[in-house]
ChimeraX commands (.cxc) that place a marker at each C-alpha (Angstrom):
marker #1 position 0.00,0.00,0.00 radius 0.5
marker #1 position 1.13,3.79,-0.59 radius 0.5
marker #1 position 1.16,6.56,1.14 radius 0.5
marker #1 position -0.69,8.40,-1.62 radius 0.5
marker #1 position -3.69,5.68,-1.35 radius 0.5
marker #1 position -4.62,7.63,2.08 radius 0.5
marker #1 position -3.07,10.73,2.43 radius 0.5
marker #1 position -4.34,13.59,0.82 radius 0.5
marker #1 position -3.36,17.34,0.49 radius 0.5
marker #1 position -5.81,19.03,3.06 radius 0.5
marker #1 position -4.50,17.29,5.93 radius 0.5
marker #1 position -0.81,18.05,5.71 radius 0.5
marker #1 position 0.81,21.13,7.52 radius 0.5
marker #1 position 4.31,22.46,7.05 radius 0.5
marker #1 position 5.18,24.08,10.34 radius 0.5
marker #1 position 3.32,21.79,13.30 radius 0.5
marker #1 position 3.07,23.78,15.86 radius 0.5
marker #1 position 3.14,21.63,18.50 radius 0.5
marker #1 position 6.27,21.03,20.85 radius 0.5
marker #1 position 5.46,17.61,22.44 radius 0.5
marker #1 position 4.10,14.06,21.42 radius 0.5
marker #1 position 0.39,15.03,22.79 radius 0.5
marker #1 position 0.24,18.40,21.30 radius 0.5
marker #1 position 1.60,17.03,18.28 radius 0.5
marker #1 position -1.06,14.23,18.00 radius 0.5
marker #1 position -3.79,16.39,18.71 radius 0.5
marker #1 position -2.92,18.95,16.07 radius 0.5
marker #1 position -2.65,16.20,13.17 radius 0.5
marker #1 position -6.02,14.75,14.48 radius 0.5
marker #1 position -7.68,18.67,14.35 radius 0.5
marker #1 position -6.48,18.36,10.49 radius 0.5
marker #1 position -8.62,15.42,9.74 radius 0.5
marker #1 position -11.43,17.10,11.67 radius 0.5
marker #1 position -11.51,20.45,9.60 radius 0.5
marker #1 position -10.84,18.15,6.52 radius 0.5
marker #1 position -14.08,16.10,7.97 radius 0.5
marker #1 position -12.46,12.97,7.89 radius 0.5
marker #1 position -12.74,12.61,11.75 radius 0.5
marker #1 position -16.41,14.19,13.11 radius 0.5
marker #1 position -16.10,16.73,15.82 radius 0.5
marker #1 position -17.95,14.76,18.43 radius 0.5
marker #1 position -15.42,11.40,17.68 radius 0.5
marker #1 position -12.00,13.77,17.88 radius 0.5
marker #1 position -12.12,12.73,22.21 radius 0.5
marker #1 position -12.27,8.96,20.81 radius 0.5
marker #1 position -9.60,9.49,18.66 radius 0.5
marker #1 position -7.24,11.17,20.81 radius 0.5
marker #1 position -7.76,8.66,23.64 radius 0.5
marker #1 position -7.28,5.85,20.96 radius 0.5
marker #1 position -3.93,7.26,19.63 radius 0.5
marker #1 position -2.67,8.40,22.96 radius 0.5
marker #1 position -3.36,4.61,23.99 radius 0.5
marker #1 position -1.65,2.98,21.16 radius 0.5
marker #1 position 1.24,5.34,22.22 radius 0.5
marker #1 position 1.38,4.72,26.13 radius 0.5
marker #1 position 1.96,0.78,24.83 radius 0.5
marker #1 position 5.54,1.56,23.18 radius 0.5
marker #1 position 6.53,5.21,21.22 radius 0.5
marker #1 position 5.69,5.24,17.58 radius 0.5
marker #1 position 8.64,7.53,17.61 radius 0.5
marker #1 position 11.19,5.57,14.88 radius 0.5
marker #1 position 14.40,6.70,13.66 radius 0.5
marker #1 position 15.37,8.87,11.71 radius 0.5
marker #1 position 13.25,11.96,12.45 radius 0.5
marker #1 position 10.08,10.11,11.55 radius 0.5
marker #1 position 7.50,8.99,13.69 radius 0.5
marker #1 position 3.92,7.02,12.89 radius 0.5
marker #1 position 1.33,7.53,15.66 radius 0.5
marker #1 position -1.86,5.51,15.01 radius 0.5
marker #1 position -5.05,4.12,16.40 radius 0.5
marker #1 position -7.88,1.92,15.38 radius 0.5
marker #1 position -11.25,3.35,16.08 radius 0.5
marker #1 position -14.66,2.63,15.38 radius 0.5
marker #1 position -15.45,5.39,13.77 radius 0.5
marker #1 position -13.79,4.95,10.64 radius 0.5
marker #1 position -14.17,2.75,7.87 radius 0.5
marker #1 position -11.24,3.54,5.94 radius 0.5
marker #1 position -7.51,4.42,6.76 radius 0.5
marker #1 position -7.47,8.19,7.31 radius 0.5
marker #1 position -4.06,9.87,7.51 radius 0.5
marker #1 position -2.43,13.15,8.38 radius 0.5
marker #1 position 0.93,14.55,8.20 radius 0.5
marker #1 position 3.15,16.83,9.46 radius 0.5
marker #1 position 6.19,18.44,9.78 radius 0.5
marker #1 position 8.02,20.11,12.29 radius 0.5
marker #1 position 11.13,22.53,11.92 radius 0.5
marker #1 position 12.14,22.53,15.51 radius 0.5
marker #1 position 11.27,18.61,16.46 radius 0.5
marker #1 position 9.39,17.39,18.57 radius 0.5
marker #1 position 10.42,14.46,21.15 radius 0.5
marker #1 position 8.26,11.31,20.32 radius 0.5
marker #1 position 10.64,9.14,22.70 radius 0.5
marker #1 position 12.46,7.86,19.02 radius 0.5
marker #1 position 14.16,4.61,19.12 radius 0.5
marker #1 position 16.97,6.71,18.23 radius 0.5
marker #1 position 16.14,9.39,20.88 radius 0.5
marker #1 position 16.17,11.69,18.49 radius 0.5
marker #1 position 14.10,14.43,17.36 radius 0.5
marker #1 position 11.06,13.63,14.93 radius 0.5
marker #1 position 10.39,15.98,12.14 radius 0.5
marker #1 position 8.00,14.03,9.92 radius 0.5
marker #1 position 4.58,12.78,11.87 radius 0.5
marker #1 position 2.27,10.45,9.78 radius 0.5
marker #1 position -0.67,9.89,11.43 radius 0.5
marker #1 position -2.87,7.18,11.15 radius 0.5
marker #1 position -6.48,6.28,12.28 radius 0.5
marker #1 position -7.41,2.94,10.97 radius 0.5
marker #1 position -10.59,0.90,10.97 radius 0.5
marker #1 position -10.91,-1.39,13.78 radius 0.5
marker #1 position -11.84,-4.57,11.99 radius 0.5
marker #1 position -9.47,-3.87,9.21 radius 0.5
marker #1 position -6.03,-4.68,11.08 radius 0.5
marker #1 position -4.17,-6.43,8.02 radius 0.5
marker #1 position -4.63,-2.93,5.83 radius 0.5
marker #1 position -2.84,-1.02,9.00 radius 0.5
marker #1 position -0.11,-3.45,8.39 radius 0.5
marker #1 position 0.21,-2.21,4.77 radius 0.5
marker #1 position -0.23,1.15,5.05 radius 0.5
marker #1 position 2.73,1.12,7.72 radius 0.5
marker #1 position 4.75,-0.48,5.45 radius 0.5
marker #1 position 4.03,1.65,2.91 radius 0.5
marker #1 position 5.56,4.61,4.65 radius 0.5
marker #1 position 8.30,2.83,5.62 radius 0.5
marker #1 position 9.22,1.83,2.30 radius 0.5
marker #1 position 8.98,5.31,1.21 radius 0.5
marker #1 position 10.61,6.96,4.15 radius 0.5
marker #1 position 13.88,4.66,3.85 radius 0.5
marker #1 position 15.44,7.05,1.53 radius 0.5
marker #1 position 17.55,9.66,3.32 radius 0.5
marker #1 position 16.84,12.10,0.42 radius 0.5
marker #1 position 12.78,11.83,0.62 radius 0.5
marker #1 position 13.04,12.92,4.19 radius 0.5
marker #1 position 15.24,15.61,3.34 radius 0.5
marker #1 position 12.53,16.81,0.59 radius 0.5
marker #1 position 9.77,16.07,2.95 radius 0.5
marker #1 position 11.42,18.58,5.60 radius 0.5
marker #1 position 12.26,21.18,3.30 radius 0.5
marker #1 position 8.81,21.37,1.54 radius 0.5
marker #1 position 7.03,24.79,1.56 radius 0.5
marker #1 position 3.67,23.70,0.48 radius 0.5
marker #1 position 1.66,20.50,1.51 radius 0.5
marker #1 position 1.03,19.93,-2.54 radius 0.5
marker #1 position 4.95,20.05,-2.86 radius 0.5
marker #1 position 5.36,17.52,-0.05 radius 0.5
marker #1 position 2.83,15.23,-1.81 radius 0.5
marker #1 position 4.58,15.55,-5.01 radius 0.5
marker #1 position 8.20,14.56,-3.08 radius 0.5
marker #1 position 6.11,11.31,-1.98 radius 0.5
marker #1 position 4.58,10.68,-5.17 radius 0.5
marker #1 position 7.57,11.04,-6.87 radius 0.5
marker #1 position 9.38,8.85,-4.44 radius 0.5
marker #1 position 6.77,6.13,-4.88 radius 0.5
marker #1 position 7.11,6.13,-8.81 radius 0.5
marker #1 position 10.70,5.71,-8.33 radius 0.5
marker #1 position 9.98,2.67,-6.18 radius 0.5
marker #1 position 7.40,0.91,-8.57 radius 0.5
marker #1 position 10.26,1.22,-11.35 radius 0.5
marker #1 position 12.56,0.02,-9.65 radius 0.5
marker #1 position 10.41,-3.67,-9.15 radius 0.5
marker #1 position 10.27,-3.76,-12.55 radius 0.5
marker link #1:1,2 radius 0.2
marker link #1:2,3 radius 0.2
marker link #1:3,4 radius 0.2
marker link #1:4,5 radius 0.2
marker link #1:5,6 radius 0.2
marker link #1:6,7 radius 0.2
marker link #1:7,8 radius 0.2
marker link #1:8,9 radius 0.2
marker link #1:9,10 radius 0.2
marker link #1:10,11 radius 0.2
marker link #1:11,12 radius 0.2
marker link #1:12,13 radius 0.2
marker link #1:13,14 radius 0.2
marker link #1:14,15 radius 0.2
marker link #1:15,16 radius 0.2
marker link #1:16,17 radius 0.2
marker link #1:17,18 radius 0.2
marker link #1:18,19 radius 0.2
marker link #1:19,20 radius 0.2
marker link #1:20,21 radius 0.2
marker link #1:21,22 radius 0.2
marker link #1:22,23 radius 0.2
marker link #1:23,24 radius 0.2
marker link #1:24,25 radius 0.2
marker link #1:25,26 radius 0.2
marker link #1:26,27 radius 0.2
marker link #1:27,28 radius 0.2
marker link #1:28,29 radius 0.2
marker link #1:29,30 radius 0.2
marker link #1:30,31 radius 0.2
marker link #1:31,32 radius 0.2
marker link #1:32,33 radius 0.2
marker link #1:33,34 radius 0.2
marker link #1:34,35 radius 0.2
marker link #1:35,36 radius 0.2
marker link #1:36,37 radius 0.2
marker link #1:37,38 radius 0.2
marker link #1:38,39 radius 0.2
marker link #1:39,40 radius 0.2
marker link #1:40,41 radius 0.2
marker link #1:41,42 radius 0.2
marker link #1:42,43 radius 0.2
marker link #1:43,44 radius 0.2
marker link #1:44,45 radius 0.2
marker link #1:45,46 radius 0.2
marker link #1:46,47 radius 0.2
marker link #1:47,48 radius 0.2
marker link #1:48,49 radius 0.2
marker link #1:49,50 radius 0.2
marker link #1:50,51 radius 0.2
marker link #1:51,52 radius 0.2
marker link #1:52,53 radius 0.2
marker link #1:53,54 radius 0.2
marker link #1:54,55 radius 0.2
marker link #1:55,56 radius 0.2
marker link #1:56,57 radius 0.2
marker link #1:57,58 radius 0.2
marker link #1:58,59 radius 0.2
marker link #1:59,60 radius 0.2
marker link #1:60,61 radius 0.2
marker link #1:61,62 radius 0.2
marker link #1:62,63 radius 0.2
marker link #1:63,64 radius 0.2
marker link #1:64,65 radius 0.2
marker link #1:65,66 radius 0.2
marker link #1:66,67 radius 0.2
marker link #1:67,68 radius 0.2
marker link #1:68,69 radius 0.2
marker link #1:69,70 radius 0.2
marker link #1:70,71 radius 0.2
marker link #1:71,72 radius 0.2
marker link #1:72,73 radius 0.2
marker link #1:73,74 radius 0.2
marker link #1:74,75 radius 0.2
marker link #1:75,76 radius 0.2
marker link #1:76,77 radius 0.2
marker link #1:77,78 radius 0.2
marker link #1:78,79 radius 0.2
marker link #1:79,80 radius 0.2
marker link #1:80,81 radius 0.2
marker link #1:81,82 radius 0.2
marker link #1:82,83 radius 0.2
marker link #1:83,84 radius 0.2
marker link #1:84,85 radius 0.2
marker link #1:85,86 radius 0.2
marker link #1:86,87 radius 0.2
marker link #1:87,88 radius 0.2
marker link #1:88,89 radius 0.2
marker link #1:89,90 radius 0.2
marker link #1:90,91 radius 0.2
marker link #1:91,92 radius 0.2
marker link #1:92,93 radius 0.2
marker link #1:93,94 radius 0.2
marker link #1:94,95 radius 0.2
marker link #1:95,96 radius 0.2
marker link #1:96,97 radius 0.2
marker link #1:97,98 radius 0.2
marker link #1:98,99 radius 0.2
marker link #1:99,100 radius 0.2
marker link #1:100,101 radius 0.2
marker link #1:101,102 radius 0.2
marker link #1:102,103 radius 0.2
marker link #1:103,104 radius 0.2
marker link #1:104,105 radius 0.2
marker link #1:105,106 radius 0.2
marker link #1:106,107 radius 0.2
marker link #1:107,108 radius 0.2
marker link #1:108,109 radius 0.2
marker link #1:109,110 radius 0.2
marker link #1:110,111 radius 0.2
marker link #1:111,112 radius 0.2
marker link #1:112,113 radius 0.2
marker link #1:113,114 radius 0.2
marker link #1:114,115 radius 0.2
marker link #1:115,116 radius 0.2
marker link #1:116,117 radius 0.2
marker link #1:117,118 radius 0.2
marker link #1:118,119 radius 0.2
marker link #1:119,120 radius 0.2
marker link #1:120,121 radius 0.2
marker link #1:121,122 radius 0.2
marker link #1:122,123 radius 0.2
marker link #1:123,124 radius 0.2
marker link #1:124,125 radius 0.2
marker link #1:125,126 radius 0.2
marker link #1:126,127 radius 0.2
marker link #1:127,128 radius 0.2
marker link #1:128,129 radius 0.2
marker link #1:129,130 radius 0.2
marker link #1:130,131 radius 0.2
marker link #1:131,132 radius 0.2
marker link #1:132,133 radius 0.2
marker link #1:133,134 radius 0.2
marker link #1:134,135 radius 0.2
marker link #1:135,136 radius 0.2
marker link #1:136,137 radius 0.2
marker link #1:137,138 radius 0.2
marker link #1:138,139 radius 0.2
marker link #1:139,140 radius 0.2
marker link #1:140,141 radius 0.2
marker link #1:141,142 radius 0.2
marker link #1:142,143 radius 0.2
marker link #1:143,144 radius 0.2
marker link #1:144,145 radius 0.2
marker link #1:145,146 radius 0.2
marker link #1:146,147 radius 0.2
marker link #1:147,148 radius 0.2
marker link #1:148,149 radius 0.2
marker link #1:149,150 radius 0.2
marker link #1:150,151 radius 0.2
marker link #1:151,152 radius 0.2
marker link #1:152,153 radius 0.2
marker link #1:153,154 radius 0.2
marker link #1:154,155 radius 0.2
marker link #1:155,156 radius 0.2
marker link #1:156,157 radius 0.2
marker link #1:157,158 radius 0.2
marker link #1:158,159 radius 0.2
marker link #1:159,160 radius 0.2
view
């Protein structure tokens, strides 16, 4: 699965805001809400979903990137939001250090193998030390998508 199969434009912002994990989460989640991919009246469910996902073991990986998800009832597709910070944020990395890419993901609870693919998906993408550099030096969420898009074609010709 690829990132561009659930992440679209609206719900991207260059420049999170937020300075911790928590903040951080619930500024990605307020995307999908304006973007009404997440209903006002689920966002608590969300948050507490995410937040207990994360109180398991950090979705904080390595290399600046970090993948904070939940599975809720309340969707019946994988909805995604991303975002980057310019300062970092800590998200308790297996590296311990800073995370400057956040993908989040809210995924359908009875559809556990497609959360599976999706996180591989990013992963796959994300390997590349130059996509992450493109990612955090984007100015505009339609020229971060393109960086991902572009990384993806580059991966699909390379199976060939």
């Amino acid at each position: 699965m690829m990132i561009s199969e659930f992440l679209s434009e609206a719900p991207i912002k260059i420049g999170l805001e937020a300075r911790n994990k928590t903040a951080a989460i619930e500024e990605m989640i307020d995307l999908l809400v304006s973007d009404h991919q997440i209903s006002l009246a689920n966002r608590g469910s969300v948050i507490e979903a995410v937040m207990k996902r994360e109180q398991m073991i950090s979705t904080g990986m390595e290399h600046g990137v970090a993948i904070p998800h939940g599975a809720v009832d309340s969707v019946d597709d994988i909805v995604a939001a991303m975002g980057v910070s310019r300062d970092g944020i800590d998200f308790q990395s297996i590296d311990g250090r800073p995370t400057y890419i956040v993908i989040l993901l809210i995924l359908p609870s009875n559809k556990y193998s497609s959360s599976v693919q999706a996180m591989a998906g990013i992963s796959r993408v994300l390997t590349s030390p130059q996509i992450r550099k493109s990612i955090i030096e984007a100015t505009s969420s339609d020229a971060l998508l393109d960086c991902i898009l572009e990384e993806e074609e580059r991966l699909l010709l390379s199976r060939e």
